[in-house]
VEXDREN-2710 file (C-alpha; in Angstrom, 1 decimal):
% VEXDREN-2710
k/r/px/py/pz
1/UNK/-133.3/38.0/-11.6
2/UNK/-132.4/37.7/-7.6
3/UNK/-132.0/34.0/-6.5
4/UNK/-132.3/33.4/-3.2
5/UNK/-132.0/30.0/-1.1
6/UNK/-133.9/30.9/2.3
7/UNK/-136.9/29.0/0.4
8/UNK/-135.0/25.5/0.2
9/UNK/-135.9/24.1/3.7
10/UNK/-139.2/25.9/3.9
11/UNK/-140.3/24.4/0.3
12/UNK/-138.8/20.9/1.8
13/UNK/-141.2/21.0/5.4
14/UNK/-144.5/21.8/3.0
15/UNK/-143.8/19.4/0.5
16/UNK/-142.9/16.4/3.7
17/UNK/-146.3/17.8/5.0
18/UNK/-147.9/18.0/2.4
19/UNK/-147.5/14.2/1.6
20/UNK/-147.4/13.0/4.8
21/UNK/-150.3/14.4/5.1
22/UNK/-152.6/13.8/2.3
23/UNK/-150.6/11.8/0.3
24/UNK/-148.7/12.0/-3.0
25/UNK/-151.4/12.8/-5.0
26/UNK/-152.0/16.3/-3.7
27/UNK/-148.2/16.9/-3.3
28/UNK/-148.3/16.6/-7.1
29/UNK/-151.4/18.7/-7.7
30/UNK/-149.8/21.2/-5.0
31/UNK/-146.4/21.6/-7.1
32/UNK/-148.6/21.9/-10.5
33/UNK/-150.6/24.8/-8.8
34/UNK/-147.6/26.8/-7.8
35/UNK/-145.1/26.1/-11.0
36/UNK/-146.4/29.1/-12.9
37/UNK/-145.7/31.2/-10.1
38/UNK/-142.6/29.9/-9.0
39/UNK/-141.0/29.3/-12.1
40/UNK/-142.5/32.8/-13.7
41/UNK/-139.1/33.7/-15.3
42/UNK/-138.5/30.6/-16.7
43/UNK/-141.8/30.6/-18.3
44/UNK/-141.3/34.1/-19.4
45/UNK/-137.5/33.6/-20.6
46/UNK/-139.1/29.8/-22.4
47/UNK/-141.5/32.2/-24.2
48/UNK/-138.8/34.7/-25.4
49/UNK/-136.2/32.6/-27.1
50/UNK/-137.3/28.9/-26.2
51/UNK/-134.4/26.2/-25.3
52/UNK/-131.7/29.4/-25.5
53/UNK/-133.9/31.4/-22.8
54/UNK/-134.4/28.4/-21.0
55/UNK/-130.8/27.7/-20.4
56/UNK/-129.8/31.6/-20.0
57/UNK/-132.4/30.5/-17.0
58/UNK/-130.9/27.6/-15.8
59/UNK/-127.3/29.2/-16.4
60/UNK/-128.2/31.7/-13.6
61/UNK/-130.1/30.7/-11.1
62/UNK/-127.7/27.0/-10.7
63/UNK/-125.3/29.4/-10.8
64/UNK/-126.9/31.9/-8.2
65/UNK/-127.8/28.6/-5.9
66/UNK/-124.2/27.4/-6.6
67/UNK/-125.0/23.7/-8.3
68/UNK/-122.1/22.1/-9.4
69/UNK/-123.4/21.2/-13.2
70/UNK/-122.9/21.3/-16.9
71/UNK/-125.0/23.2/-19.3
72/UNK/-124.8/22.1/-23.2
73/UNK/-127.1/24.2/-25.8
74/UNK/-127.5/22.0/-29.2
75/UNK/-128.5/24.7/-32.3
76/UNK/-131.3/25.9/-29.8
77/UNK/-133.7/23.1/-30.1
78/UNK/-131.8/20.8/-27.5
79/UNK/-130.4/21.6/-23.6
80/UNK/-129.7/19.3/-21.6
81/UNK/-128.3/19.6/-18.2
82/UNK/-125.7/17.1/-15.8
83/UNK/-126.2/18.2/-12.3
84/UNK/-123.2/16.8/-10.7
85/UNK/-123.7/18.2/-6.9
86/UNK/-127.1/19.9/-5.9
87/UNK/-126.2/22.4/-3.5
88/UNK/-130.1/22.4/-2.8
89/UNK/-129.5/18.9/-1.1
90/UNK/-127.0/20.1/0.8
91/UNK/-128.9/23.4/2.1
92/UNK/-132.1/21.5/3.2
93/UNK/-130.5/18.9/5.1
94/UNK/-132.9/15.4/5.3
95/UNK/-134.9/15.9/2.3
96/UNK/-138.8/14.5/2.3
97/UNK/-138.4/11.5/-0.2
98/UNK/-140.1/13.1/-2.9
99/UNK/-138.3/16.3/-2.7
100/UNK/-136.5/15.9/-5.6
101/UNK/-139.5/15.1/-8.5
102/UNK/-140.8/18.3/-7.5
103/UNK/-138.5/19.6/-10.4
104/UNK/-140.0/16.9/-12.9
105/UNK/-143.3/17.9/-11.8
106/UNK/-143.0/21.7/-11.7
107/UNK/-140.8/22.1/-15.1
108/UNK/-142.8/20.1/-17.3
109/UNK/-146.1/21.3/-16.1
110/UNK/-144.7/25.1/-17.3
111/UNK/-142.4/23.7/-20.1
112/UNK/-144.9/21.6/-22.0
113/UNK/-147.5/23.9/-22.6
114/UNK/-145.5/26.2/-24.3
115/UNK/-144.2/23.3/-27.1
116/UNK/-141.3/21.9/-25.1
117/UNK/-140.2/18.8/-23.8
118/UNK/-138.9/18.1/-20.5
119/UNK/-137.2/15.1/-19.4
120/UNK/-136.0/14.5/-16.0
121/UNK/-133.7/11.2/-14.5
122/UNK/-132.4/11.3/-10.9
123/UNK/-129.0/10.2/-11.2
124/UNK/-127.9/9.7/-7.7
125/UNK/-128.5/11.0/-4.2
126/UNK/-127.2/14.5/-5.0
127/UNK/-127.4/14.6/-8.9
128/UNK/-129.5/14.2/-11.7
129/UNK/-129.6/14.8/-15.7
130/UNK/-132.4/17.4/-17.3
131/UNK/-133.4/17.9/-21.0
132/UNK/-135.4/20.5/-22.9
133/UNK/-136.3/20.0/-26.4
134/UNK/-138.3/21.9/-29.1
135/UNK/-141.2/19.8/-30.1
END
């Protein structure tokens, strides 16, 4: 998998569009149209080998975007995540105010389905805390 960052400030402009725009509403039917696509090799890696493919995900692309985090796998059934520093934060400059539930939104609507449970808590400007479960 090839991670690449060049997306950051265009997926920031259409998302600050978006809801300036038509409101919140469609920003969050917008990011549940595009998770499966955008987050195909999660969803395939989820399917695979469940919690332990999801954080084999996670492991590279924070790695490949280079987030400043902590990864901790629990008997694959329990991952949770500490972002410390998002680099993303840093790349896009003045982020649209809801930039950063578009992970809440776009996770859970590809984790669920597929018998997980997603969790998601902003933790500060730059950080925030993530956990996957097996139902």
């Amino acid at each position: 998998m090839t991670t690449n960052t060049d997306f950051l400030k265009v997926y920031n402009a259409t998302f600050d569009w978006i809801e300036t725009h038509y409101g919140h509403e469609a920003l969050d039917d917008y990011w549940k149209a595009i998770a499966p696509i955008a987050l195909y090799d999660l969803v395939e890696k989820a399917k695979e080998a469940g919690v332990v493919g999801c954080a084999k995900y996670w492991r590279e692309t924070l790695s490949a975007e280079g987030v400043d985090f902590v990864l901790i796998v629990n008997d694959g059934k329990y991952l949770e995540i500490e972002v410390k520093d998002c680099a993303s934060m840093e790349r896009i400059g003045t982020p649209c105010r809801s930039y950063c539930q578009h992970c809440d939104v776009m996770y859970r609507t590809v984790l669920e389905p597929l018998g997980l449970t997603y969790e998601h808590k902003k933790t500060g400007a730059k950080s925030c805390r993530l956990r996957v479960t097996h139902v």
